[in-house]
Each structure stands twice: as C-alpha cells, then as structure tokens.
N, C-alpha and C positions, 0 to 999 in steps of 0.2 A: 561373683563377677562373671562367671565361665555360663551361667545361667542366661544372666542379663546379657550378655556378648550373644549368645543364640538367639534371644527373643528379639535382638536387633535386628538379627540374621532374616527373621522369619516378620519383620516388621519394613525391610528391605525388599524383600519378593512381595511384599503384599502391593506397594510401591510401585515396584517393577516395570509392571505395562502400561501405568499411568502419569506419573510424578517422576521426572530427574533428580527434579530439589530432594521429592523424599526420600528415596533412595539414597543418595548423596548421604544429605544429615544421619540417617540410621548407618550407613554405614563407617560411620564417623560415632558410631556409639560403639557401634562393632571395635574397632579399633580399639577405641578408648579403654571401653572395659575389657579386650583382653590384655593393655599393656600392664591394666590393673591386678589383673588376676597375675600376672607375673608367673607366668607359665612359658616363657619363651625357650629352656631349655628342651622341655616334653614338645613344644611345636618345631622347632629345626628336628629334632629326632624324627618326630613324623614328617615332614616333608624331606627330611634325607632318604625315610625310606620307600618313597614315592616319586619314579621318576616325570609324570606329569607337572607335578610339583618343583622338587627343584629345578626341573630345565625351564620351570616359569622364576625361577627367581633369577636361576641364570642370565636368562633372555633379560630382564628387568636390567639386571646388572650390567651387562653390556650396552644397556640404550643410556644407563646411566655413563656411563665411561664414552659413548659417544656423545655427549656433550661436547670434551675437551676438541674433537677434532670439526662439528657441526659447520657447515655451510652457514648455519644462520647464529646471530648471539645467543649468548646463554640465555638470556632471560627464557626469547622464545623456546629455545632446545628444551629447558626446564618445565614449561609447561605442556610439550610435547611431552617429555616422560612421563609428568602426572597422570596424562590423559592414560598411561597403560598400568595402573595402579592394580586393575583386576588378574594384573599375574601375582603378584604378592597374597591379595586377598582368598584365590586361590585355596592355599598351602593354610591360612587361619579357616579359612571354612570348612576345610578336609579334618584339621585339627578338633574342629568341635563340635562337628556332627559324627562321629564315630557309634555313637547311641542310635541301634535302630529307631525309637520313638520321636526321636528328634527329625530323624531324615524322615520320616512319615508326614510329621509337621508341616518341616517344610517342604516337600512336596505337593502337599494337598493347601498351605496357603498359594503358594504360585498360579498349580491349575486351576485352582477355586478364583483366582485374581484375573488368569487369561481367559475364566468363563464369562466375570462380568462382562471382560473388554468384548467378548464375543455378544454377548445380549446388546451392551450396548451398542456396539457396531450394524449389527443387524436395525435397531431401532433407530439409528439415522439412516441407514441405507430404507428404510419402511416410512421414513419422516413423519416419526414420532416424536422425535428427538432433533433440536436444530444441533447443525454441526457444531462441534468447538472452533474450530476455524473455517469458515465458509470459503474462504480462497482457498486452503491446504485441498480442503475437501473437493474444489470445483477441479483440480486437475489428477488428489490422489484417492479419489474415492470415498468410502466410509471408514476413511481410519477417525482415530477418536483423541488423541495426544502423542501419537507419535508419526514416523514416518512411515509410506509405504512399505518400504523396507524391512524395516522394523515390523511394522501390523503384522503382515503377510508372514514371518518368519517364528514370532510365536506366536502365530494361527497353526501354522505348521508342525512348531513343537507342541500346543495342546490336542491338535488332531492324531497324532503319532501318541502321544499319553495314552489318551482317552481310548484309541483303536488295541491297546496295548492290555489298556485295563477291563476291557471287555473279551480280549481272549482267554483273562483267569476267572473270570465271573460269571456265572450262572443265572439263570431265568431273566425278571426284570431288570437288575441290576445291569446286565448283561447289555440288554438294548438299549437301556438308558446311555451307557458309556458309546456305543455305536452312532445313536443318534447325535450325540456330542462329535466324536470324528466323524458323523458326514455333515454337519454343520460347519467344524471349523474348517474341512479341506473343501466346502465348496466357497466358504466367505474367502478362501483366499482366491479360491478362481475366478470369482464372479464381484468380492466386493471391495475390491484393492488391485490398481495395474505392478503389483512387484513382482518383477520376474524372479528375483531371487527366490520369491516363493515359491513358485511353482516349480523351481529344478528341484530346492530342498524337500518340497514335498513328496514330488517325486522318486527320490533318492532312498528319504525316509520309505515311502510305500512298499518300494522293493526291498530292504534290507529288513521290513520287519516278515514280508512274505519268504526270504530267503534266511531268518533266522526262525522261522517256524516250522517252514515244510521242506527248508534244504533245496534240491535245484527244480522241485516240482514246482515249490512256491516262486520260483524265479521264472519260470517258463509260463507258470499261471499269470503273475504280476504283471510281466512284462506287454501280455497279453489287455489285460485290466488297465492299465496305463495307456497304453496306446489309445483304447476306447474312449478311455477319458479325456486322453485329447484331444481327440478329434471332435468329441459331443461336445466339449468346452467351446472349442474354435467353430465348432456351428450354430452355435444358441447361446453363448452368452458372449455379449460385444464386448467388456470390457476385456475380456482375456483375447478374442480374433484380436481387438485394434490394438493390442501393445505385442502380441507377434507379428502383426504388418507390419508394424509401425517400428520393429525391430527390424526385419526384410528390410523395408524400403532406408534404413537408417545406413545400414549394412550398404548396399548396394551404392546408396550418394558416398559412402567414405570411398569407396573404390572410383568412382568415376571423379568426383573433387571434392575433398573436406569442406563440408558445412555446420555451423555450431549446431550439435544434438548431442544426446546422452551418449546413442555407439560411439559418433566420430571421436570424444573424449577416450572414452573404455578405450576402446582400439590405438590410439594414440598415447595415452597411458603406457600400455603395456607395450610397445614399437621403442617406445623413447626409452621409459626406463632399464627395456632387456639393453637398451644400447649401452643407459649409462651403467647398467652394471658389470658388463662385458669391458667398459675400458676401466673401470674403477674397482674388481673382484675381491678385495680384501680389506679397506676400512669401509667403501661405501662413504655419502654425504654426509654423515654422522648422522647424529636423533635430531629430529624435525628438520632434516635438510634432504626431504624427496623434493617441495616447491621449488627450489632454487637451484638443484640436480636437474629438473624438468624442462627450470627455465633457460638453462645452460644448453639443453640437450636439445632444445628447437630455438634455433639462435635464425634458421633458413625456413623457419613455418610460418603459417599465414598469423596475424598479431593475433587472434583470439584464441589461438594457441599459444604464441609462445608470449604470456601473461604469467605474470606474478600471484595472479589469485586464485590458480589452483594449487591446491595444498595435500591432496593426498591420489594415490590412482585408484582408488575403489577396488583394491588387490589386497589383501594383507599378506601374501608370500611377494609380492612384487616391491609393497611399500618399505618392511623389515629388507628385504634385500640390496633395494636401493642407500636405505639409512645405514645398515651394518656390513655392506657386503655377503659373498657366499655364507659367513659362518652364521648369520642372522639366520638367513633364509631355513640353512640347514638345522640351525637349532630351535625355528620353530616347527616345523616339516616331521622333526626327531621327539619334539612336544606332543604334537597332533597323533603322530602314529605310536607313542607310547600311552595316549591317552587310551585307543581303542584295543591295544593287547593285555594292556592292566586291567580294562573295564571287563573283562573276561572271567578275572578273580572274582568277581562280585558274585553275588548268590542271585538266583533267580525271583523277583523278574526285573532287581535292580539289573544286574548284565546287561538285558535287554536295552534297557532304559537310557542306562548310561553310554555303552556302545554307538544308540541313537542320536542322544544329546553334541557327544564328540563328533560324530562324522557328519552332523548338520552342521557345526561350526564350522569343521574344517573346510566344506564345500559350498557356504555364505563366505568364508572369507576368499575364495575364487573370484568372489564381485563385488567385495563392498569388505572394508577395514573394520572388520567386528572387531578387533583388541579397541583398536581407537573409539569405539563407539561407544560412549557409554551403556547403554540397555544393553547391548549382545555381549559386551565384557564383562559386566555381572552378571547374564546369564552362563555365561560362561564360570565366573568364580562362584557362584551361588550356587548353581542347578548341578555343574559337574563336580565342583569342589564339595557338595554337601551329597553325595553319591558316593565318593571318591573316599569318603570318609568310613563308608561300610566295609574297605578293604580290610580291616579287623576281625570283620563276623565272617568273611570268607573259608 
C-alpha cells in the first residue's frame, strides 16, 4: 500500500503542469492508499519531528477552527479549507519519500513533466502547435493549461533545477542541463507576461550564485541579473510591455483608481493591512477575506468595493486577514522553518530544496500559492518529498 501511495505520488507530478483533474484524482489514491497501509502512527511521528510539517497541520487546523467564527457560511468556509489540503498532504509525502530512490523518482518525473510543458510551450509560441485556449493565449502568452502565473513559476523552478544539475555534471551532460536552464529562464522572459516569474526567477538566480560561491557569486549575480534585465526590457516586448504596463498601472492608482491588475494588488494590501490592524486576533475566519474587503471599502469606487473579489493575490495578507496575527505568524514561522531544516538535507538535495521553499515563499508575496491548486502541490509534493530525505541527513 505504502508502494501504491508513492506511485500516486509520482503519478500526481506527472500531472502536475498539465491536468488539475489529474492530480486531483492521483492524489486521492495517495490518500486512499495510505489510510490503507494504516501507518498513521509512524506518519504523526514523522511530522512531529519536522517543524515545516506540523506547523502545516497546525495552520490547517486553525483555518479549520476558523470556520466556527467566518464572515461567510460554513458551507463556503468549508470549501475554503478544502482548497489548503496541500498543508496536510505535506507531512504524508515527507512520510513516504524517506527512500532516497524514491525522491529521485519523483524528482526526475516532475522535471521530466516541466520539460514537456517547456517543448510544448515553445511549440505554440513557434505555431506549430495551435494554442489549447486561443483567448487565454491572446492575452497570456504561450502557456499551455495553465496560468501565466502558474507557466512562468515552474518555468522558474525547472530553470533553477536544471541550472543546479549542471553544476554537478560534467562534459555533455553538463550543457545539456544548461541549455535546458536557459531555455526555461528565457520562456519565462520572453514567452509568458507573469511577473511573478521573473522576481522568482530572479531570487532563484542569486541564491543559487550566493549558495555556490558565497558573496563573490552574489556580487557576480547581481551583476548578471541586472544585464539580463535590461537585455530583456530592450528586445523582448513581451517582458518591456508588462513592466510599462506595471509603471503606468502604478502611477493611474496614485493619480485615480481605475480597474487593472495593480490598482487591485495595491488596494488589496491598503484594505486588508486595515482590516487586520482593527481585527488583530481572530481575523474574518476561513474564507472570510471577500467580505472582510468588502466591509473595508464600504467609501471606494463600486468596482472596488464588490463582492467578487475573493482573495488579495497575497498568501501572508490572505491567512492574516482570515486568522488574524497568529495566522500570518504561523505561516511566516512555516516558511522560514522550511529554509533552516532544508539545511540538514545532504547535498545537492540542500540546495534544491532551500530553492524550492524560498520561491514559494516569495510567489506567495503575489499570488495565494496555498490556495492555488498547482503551487500547493508543488509545494506538498516537490518540498514534502525532499523533506523526506531528512533521515539520510
């Protein structure tokens, strides 16, 4: 059963970049079979002794318990919770990747998954390929089933892999993995507008220069990054027009709010640091940031103060608004116990996993990766089956 629960695990990332449903259902085998194998004692042991782990069950547990207090019915609060499932799942995937052979597995199905996404991305941006969604595609690029968002984010993480895996590999091998990271870090400059991408990628570049060669590779990097922006911003349009078009976004929110993506973001985070500042300790409950928001611009123009926004594109803003301070702080105290446990790992998992967390942690700065499906199982899959190696440490 403990077998079968893995080969879900690694039939889940195959999933991953393409399919929700698939993921979904596999990870619903996952489950299954390990309530089957009936190993739940040996899995609370391991996630007791892993603080990434239980402060995600923690967290779970408290959006559970803010049900009872929610702005909105239980129904909705209840499928709010659902949606943060991938903290539980977490703590069962750390549990049953412990076997280095297994975390190899599923690492090499993932990137082997984010390479197709990459071929095939490439191959509608070449129109070789007609888009899967022709409207998604006319405003978000060459993504290919998911969002920009999304695309750009594990284009990111397979560029950072791939750039990772060519620093322990010699001759051919060696370029092969390189030409793979400058493929994926330029499909995210050039063939998808997600800014999230580009800070993540970014973040990644220097921390993999700053954990290789210490402050030289930070001062080299830093260097290397800056070039790349500006080469970016001069020759490839779709990256100059989504930082104009962030400029000019920026700039209308300050002279008079009009509907765009910034005037949202920026208003987002204005409203909800309000409403957490007069509400500090329960917070809206679980699924009660829409109605927290909608309270909190009660004097905004209507297209703000609307019912149908539902989350701020924040995940320290969204959890703070729902649970109050102790939310915020106990996913904050998640995050940053993620990257000093990832420490214990043995080489070049360390690296890897170090990476993995602190892209999370600096995508949920703009966009609610727990709630998302895809980034919360990359989250429970890719760190939780890493997380798992802290045994061979």
């Amino acid at each position: 059963m403990l077998d079968a629960s893995r080969w879900s695990v690694l039939v889940a990332a195959a999933f991953l970049p393409f399919s929700t449903a698939g993921t979904n259902l596999a990870m619903v085998s996952v489950l299954l079979t390990w309530l089957l194998a009936a190993q739940w004692r040996a899995t609370a042991r391991a996630i007791a002794a892993e603080p990434a782990a239980w402060m995600g069950w923690l967290l779970f547990a408290a959006l559970a318990a803010g049900i009872a207090w929610s702005l909105v019915p239980p129904a909705q609060a209840s499928a709010t919770l659902w949606k943060y499932r991938e903290l539980l799942f977490f703590g069962i995937v750390m549990f049953l990747f412990t076997d280095a052979l297994w975390r190899a597995r599923l690492l090499v199905v993932f990137f082997a998954s984010a390479l197709v996404l990459l071929a095939v991305s490439y191959a509608t941006l070449a129109g070789l390929m007609a888009p899967v969604d022709a409207e998604q595609a006319a405003t978000q690029g060459a993504v290919v089933a998911k969002s920009s968002i999304t695309h750009s984010f594990m284009m990111s993480l397979l560029a950072y892999g791939a750039a990772l895996a060519a620093l322990q590999m010699h001759g051919r091998r060696r370029w092969v993995m390189a030409a793979i990271a400058a493929a994926a870090a330029i499909n995210v400059l050039a063939a998808v507008p997600g800014r999230t991408g580009y800070v993540v990628l970014a973040v990644l570049a220097l921390y993999l220069a700053v954990s290789r060669w210490r402050l030289k590779g930070l001062a080299a990097s830093l260097g290397v990054v800056a070039i790349a922006v500006a080469a970016a911003y001069q020759w490839l349009p779709s990256f100059s027009a989504r930082i104009d078009q962030t400029a000019a976004e920026t700039r209308q929110y300050e002279r008079e709010p009009k509907e765009s993506s910034i005037t949202f973001r920026i208003h987002y985070l204005k409203r909800s640091l309000q409403y957490v500042a007069g509400h500090p300790f329960l917070g809206a409950g679980t699924g009660g940031w829409g109605e927290a928001f909608y309270e909190a611009t009660a004097g905004d123009p209507p297209f703000l103060h609307d019912r149908r926004h539902r989350h701020p594109h924040n995940e320290y803003l969204h959890l703070a608004v729902q649970l109050g301070l102790g939310g915020l702080v106990l996913f904050a105290a998640m995050m940053l116990a993620g990257l000093v446990r990832a420490g214990r790992l043995p080489p070049p998992d360390r690296t890897l996993a170090r990476g993995i967390v602190l892209a999370f942690a600096v995508g949920c700065l703009f966009n609610d990766f727990l709630l998302d499906s895809t980034e919360g199982h990359i989250w429970a899959l890719l760190a939780g089956g890493l997380f798992g190696g802290q045994k061979d440490a």
